[in-house]
C-alpha positions as CSV (number, residue, x, y, z in Angstrom):
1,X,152.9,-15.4,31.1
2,X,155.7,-17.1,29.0
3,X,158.1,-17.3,32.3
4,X,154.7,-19.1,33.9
5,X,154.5,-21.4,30.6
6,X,158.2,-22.4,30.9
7,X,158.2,-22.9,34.7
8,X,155.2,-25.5,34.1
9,X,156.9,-27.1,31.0
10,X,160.5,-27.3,32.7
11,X,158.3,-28.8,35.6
12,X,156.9,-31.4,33.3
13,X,160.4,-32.6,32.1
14,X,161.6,-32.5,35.7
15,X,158.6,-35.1,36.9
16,X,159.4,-37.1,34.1
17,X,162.8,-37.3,34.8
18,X,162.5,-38.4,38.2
19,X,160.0,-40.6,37.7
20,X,162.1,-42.4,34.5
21,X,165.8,-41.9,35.7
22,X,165.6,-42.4,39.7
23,X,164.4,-45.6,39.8
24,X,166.7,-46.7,36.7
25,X,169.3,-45.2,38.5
26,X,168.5,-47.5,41.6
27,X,168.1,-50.9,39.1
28,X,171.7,-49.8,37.5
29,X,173.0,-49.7,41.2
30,X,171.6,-53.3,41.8
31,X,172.7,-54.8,38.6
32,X,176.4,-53.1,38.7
33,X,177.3,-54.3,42.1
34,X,175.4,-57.8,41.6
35,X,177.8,-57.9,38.3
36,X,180.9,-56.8,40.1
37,X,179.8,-59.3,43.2
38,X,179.7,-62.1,40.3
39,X,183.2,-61.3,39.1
40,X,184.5,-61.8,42.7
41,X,182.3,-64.9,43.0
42,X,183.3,-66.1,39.7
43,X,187.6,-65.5,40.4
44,X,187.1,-67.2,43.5
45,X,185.7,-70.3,41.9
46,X,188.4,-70.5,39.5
47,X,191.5,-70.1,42.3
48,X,189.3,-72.8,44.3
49,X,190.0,-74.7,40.8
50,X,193.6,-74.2,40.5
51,X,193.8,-74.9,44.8
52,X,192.7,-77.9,44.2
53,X,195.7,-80.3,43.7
54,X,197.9,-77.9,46.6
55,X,195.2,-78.6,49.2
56,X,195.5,-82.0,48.7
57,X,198.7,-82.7,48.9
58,X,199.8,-79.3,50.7
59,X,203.9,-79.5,49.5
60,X,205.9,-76.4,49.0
61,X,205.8,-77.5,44.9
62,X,202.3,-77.6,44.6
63,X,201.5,-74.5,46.4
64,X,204.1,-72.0,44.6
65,X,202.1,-71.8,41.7
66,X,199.2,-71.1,43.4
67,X,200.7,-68.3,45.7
68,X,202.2,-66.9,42.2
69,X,198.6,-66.9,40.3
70,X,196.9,-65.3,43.8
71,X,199.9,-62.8,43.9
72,X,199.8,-61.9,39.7
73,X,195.7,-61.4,40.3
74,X,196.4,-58.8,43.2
75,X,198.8,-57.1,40.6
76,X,196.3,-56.6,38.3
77,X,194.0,-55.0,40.4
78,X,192.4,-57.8,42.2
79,X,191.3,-58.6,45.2
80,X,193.2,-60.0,48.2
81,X,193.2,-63.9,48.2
82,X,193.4,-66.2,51.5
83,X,193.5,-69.8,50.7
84,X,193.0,-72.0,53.7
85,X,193.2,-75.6,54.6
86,X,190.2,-78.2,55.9
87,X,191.3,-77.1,59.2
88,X,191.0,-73.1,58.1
89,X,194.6,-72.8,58.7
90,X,195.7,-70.1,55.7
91,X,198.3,-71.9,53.1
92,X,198.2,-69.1,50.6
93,X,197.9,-65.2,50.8
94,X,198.7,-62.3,48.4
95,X,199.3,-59.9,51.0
96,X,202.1,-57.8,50.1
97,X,202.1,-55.8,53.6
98,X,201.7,-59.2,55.8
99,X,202.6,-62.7,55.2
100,X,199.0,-64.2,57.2
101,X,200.0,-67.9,56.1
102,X,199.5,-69.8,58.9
103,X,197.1,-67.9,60.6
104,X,194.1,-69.9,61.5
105,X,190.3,-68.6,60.1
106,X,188.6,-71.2,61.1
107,X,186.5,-68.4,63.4
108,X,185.8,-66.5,60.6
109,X,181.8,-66.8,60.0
110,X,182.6,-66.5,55.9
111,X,185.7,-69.6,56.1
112,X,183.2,-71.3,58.9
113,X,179.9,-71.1,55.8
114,X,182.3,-72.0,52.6
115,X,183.9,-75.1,54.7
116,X,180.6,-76.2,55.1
117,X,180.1,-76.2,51.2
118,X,178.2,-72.8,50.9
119,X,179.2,-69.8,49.1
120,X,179.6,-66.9,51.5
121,X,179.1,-63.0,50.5
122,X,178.7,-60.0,52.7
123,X,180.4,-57.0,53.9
124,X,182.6,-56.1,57.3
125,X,184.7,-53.9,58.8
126,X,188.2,-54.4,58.8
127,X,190.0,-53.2,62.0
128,X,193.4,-54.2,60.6
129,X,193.0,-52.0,57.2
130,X,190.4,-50.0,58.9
131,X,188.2,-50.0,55.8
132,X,185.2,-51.4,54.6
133,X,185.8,-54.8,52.9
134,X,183.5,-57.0,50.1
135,X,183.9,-60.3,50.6
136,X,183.1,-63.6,48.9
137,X,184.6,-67.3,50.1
138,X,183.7,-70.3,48.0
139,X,184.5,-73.8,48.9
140,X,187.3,-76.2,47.3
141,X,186.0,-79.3,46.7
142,X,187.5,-82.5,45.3
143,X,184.5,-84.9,44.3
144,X,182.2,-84.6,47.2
145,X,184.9,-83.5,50.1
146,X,185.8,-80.0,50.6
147,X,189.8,-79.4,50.8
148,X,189.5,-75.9,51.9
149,X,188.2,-72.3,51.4
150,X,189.5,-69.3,48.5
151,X,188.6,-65.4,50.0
152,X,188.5,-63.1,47.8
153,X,187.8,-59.2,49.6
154,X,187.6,-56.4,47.7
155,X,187.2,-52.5,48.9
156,X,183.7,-51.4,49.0
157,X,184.9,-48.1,48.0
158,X,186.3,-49.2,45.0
159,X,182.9,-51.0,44.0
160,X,181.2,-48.2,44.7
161,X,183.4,-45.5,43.0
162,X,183.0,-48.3,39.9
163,X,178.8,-47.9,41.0
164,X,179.1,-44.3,41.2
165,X,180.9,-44.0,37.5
166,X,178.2,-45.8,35.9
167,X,175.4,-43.3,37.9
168,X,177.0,-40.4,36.5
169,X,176.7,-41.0,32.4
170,X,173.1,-41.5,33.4
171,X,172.9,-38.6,35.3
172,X,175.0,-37.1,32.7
173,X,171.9,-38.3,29.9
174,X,169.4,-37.3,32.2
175,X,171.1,-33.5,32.3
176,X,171.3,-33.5,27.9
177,X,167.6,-34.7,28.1
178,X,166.4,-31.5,30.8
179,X,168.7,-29.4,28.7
180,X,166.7,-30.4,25.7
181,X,163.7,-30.1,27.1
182,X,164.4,-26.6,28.3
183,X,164.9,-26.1,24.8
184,X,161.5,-27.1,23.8
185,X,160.1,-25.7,26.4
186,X,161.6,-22.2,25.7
187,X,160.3,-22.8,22.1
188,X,156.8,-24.0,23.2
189,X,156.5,-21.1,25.7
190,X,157.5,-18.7,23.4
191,X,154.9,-20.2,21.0
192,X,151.7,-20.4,23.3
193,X,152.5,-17.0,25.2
194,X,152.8,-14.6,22.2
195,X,149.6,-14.9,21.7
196,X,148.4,-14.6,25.7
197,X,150.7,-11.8,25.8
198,X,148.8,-9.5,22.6
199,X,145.5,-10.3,24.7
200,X,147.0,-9.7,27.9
201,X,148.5,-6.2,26.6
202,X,145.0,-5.5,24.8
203,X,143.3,-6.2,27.9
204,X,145.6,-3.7,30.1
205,X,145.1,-1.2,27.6
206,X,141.1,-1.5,27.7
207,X,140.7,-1.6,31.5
208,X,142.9,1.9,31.2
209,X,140.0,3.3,29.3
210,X,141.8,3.1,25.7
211,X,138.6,0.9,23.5
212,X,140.9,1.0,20.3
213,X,143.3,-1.7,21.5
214,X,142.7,-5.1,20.1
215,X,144.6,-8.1,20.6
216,X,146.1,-9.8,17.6
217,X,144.6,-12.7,15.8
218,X,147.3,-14.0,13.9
219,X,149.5,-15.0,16.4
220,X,149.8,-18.3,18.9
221,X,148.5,-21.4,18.6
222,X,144.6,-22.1,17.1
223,X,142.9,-21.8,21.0
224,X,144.7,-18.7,21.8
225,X,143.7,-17.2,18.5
226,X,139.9,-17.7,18.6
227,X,140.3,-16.3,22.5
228,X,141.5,-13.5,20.5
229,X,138.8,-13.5,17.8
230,X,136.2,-13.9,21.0
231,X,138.4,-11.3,22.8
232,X,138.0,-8.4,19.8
233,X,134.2,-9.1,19.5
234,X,133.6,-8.5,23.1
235,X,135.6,-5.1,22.9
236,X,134.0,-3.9,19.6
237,X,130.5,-4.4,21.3
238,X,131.7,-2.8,24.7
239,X,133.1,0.2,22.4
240,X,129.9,0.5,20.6
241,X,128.1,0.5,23.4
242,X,130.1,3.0,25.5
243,X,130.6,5.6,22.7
244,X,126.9,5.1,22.3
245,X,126.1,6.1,25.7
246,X,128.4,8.9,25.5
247,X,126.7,10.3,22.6
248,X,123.5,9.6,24.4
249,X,124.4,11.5,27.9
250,X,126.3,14.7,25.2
251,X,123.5,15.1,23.5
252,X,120.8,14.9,26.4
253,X,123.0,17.5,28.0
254,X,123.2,19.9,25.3
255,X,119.6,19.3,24.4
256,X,118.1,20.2,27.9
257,X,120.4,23.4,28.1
258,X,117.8,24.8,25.2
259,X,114.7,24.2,27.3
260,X,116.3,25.7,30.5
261,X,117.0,28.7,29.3
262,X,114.1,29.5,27.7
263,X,112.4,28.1,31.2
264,X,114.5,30.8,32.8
265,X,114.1,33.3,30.5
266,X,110.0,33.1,31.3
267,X,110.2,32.9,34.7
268,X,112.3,36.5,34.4
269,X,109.5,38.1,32.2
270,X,107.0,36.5,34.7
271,X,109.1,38.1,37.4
272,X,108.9,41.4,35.6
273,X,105.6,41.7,34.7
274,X,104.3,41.0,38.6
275,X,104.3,43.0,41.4
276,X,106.7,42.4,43.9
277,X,106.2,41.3,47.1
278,X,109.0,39.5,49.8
279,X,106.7,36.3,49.1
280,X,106.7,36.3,45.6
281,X,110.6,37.2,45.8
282,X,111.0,34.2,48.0
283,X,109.0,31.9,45.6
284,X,110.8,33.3,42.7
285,X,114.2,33.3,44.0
286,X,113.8,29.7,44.9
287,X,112.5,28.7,41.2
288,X,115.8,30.4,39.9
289,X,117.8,28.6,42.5
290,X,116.5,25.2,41.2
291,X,117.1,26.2,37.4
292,X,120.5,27.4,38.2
293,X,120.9,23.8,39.8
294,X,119.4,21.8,36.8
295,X,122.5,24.3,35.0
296,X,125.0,23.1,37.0
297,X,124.0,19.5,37.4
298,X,124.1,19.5,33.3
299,X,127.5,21.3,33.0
300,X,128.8,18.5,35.8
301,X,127.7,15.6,33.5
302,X,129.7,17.1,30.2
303,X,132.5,17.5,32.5
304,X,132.2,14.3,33.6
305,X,131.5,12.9,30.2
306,X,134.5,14.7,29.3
307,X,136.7,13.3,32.2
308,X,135.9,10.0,31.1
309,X,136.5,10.3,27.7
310,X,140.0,11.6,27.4
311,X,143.0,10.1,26.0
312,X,145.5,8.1,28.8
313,X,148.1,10.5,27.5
314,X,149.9,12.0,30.3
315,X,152.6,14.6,30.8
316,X,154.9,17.0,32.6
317,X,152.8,19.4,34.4
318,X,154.2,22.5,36.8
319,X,152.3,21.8,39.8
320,X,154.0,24.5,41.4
321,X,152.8,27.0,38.6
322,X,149.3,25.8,38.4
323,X,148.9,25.8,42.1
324,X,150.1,29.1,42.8
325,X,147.9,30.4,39.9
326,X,144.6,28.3,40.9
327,X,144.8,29.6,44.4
328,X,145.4,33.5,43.1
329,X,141.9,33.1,41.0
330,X,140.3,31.6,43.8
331,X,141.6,34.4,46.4
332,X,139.6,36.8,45.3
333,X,136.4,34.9,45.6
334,X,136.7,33.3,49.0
335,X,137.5,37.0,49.9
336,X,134.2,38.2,48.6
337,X,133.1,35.6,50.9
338,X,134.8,36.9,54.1
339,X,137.3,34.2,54.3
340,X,140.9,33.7,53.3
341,X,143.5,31.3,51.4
342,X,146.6,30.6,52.7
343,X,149.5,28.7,50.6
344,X,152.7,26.9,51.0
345,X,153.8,25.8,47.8
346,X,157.6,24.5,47.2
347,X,158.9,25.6,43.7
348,X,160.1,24.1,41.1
349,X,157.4,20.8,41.3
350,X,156.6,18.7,38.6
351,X,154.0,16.0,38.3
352,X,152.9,13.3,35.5
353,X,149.4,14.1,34.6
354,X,146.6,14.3,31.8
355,X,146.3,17.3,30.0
356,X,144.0,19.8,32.3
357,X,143.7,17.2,35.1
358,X,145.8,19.2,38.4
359,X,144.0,22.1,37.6
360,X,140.3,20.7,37.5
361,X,140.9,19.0,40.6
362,X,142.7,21.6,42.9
363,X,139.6,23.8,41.3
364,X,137.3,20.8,42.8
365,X,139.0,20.8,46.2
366,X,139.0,24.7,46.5
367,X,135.8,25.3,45.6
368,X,134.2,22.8,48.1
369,X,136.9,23.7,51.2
370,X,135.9,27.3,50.5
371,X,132.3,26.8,50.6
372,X,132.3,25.1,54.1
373,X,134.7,27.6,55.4
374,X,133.4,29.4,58.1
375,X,133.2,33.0,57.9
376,X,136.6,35.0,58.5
377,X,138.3,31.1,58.7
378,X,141.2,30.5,56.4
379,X,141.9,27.5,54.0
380,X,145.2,26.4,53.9
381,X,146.7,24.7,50.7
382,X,149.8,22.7,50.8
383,X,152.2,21.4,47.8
384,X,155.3,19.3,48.6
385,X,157.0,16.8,47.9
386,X,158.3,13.5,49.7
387,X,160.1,10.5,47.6
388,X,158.6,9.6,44.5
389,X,155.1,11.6,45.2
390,X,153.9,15.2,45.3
391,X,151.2,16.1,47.5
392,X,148.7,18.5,47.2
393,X,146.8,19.1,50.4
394,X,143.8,21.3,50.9
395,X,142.3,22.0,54.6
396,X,139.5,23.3,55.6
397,X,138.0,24.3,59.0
398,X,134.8,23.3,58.6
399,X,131.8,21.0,60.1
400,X,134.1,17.7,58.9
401,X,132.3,14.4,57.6
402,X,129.9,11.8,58.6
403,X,131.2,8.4,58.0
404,X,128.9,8.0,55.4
405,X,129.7,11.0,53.7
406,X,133.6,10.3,54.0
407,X,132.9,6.3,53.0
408,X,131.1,7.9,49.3
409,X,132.3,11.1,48.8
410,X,133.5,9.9,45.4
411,X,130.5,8.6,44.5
412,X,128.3,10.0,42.1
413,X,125.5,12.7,43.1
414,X,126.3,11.9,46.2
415,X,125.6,15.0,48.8
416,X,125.8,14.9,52.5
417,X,123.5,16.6,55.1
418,X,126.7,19.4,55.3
419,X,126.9,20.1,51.6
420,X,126.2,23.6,49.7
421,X,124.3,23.6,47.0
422,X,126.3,21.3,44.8
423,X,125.7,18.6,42.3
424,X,127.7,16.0,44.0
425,X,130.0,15.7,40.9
426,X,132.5,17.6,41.6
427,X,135.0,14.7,43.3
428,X,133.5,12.3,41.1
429,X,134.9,14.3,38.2
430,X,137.9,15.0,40.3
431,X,138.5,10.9,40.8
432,X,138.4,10.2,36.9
433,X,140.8,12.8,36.2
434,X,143.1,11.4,39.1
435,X,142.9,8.2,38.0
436,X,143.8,9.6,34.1
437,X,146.8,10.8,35.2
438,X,147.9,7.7,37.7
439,X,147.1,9.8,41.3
440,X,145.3,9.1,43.9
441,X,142.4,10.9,45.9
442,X,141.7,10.8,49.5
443,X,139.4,13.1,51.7
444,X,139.2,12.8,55.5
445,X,138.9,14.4,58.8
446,X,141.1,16.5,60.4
447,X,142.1,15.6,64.0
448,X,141.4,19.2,64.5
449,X,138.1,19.9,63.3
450,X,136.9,19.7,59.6
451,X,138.1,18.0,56.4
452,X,141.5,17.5,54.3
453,X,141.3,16.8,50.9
454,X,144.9,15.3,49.6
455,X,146.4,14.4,45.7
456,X,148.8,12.3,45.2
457,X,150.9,12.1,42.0
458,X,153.8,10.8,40.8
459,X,156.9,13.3,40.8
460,X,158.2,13.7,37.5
461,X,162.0,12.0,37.8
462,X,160.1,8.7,39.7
């Protein structure tokens, strides 16, 4: 929750970043070449200034000083200067590589536009320097009549490096400000997820079955607290009202145990003090049978009860121990039954679980793969381990399952058409335990002919 809060607040300061420093950025780009385009523009009008008496009278004396001004600028960093005539012929250069004076521009779309009286800026391509050049060429003028041109052309690279140096303290103001706001944002998460995070945990903890767990109300800001407030209400009612139906389905159990027996306890005296006949044995023996399944049906919903109620503590259990000593109690009853139990267990086995829970359920699984065992067929029961998981696996060669029957046979009271006389809560009890003790249930067909009912639990070094 707090990385979520921090992602969406760093987000925030991202947007506003963009949408502040980008298009600054852009208007600083404008404004710092316009202002370094200017200072050309500006130079060039004040050479034209000082060309003005050398263009007129174009002697050797008047046009020193100017070739020593366009030579001093180029010194200091400047740009090169090419002073031409009316005519475009050049009179004054500061090239230090090539003396150009005397060279005709007069071709030259920038001399051709400041001849006329315009100022001319742009950008071209040099193919003598082999470099992209700035440019700006302003006219002379003496009164009305124009004597001649000043060029000033400047590296582009250099105006952009200038551009670029400018870009980077805002970028580097934009990077304190996202820094900054990370900070915040850290803070803020911090602040508004504590207090997500105590409901979060509470909320965990109550969908694992632990209704103690409450989620703090003194923590976060003033919403997240009365979520909490809300939150603690909800789970006091929910505890009230599960520990209530607890109570409720506890004492109904033990309550019709009382009636039962003394139900059973007349129909034996009945039984006694009549005659007997194979149809009154019949009727009598099917009166029991229902009574002994009201018995069960009770002792599956306070196992049940019990399943449900238990603690989410889990621990080290011997899965190898407790299998091999389920299967040796169960031995001698599937053999009174004319069928058999065969094992392969690996040793050594260890599995996280809730106090009790392997046991009831490889009881669960044995008892219902012995009852649909055929007579003088053999259940086999497996325990290994692959990865992480231990497996306990219990086949059975019997009539298999419908898909309806293998869709719900976790449901509750549910029996299908192949069942023995059970209550149908056997794997239901079986699931709740599984799901104490973080496993996982599953019963299927077998490609071979009946059913295979499989645990899965986590190994205990996983």
């Amino acid at each position: 929750m707090r990385r979520l809060l921090l992602a969406s607040f760093l987000g925030i300061v991202l947007i506003a970043l963009a949408a502040s420093t980008l298009p600054f950025a852009i208007f600083i780009q404008g404004v710092e070449r316009d202002r370094l385009l200017t200072g050309l523009e500006r130079d060039a009008f004040v050479l034209a200034g000082r060309a003005e008496e050398a263009l007129e009278s174009l002697t050797p004396t008047d046009l020193s000083p100017v070739r020593d001004l366009a030579k001093a600028y180029r010194e200091a960093g400047g740009a090169r200067v090419v002073i031409v005539d009316r005519s475009g012929i050049a009179v004054v250069t500061n090239d230090p590589e090539e003396n150009r004076v005397g060279i005709s521009y007069a071709n030259r779309p920038e001399f051709l536009e400041a001849l006329s009286g315009s100022v001319a800026t742009g950008e071209r391509f040099s193919e003598t320097l082999n470099l992209t050049l700035v440019y700006v060429a302003v006219p002379v003028f003496s009164g009305d009549e124009v004597l001649g041109a000043v060029r000033l052309t400047f590296d582009k690279a250099a105006i952009d490096k200038e551009v670029n140096r400018q870009l980077s303290g805002i970028g580097l103001v934009a990077l304190t400000t996202l820094a900054l706001g990370a900070i915040l944002a850290l803070i803020l998460s911090r602040t508004l997820a504590r207090g997500l995070k105590e409901l979060d945990e509470a909320a965990a903890a109550i969908s694992r079955g632990d209704l103690s767990a409450r989620a703090r109300e003194d923590v976060g800001p003033s919403d997240s607290r009365a979520l909490a407030r809300a939150f603690n209400a909800m789970a006091d009612r929910v505890s009230v009202l599960v520990e209530e139906q607890k109570r409720f389905a506890f004492d109904a159990s033990h309550q019709l145990r009382t009636p039962l027996t003394a139900i059973m306890l007349r129909i034996e005296g009945l039984r006694a003090s009549l005659a007997s006949t194979p149809k009154m044995d019949e009727r009598f023996d099917a009166i029991e049978a229902e009574v002994a399944r009201l018995n069960r049906l009770i002792d599956g919903l306070l196992a049940l009860g019990r399943a449900g109620a238990g603690s989410e503590v889990i621990e080290l259990v011997d899965a190898s121990a407790v299998c091999a000593e389920r299967i040796a109690s169960w031995r001698n009853l599937a053999e009174e039954a004319g069928k058999q139990i065969s094992a392969t267990i690996e040793q050594g086995l260890e599995v996280w679980a809730a106090p009790t829970a392997l046991e009831q359920i490889v009881d669960v699984f044995l008892d219902n793969a012995v009852a649909v065992e055929p007579a003088g067929g053999t259940v086999n029961v497996t325990l290994s381990r692959a990865g992480t998981t231990t497996t306990i696996s219990v086949e059975d060669n019997g009539p298999g399952l419908s898909a309806e029957h293998e869709k719900r046979a976790f449901d509750r009271f549910w029996r299908g058409p192949n069942d023995y006389e059970g209550t149908g809560l056997g794997l239901a009890i079986a699931q709740q335990l599984a799901a104490r003790s973080g496993a996982t249930l599953s019963l299927t067909n077998r490609p071979a002919g009946g059913a295979i009912a499989q645990a899965v639990f986590r190994a205990a070094d996983s």
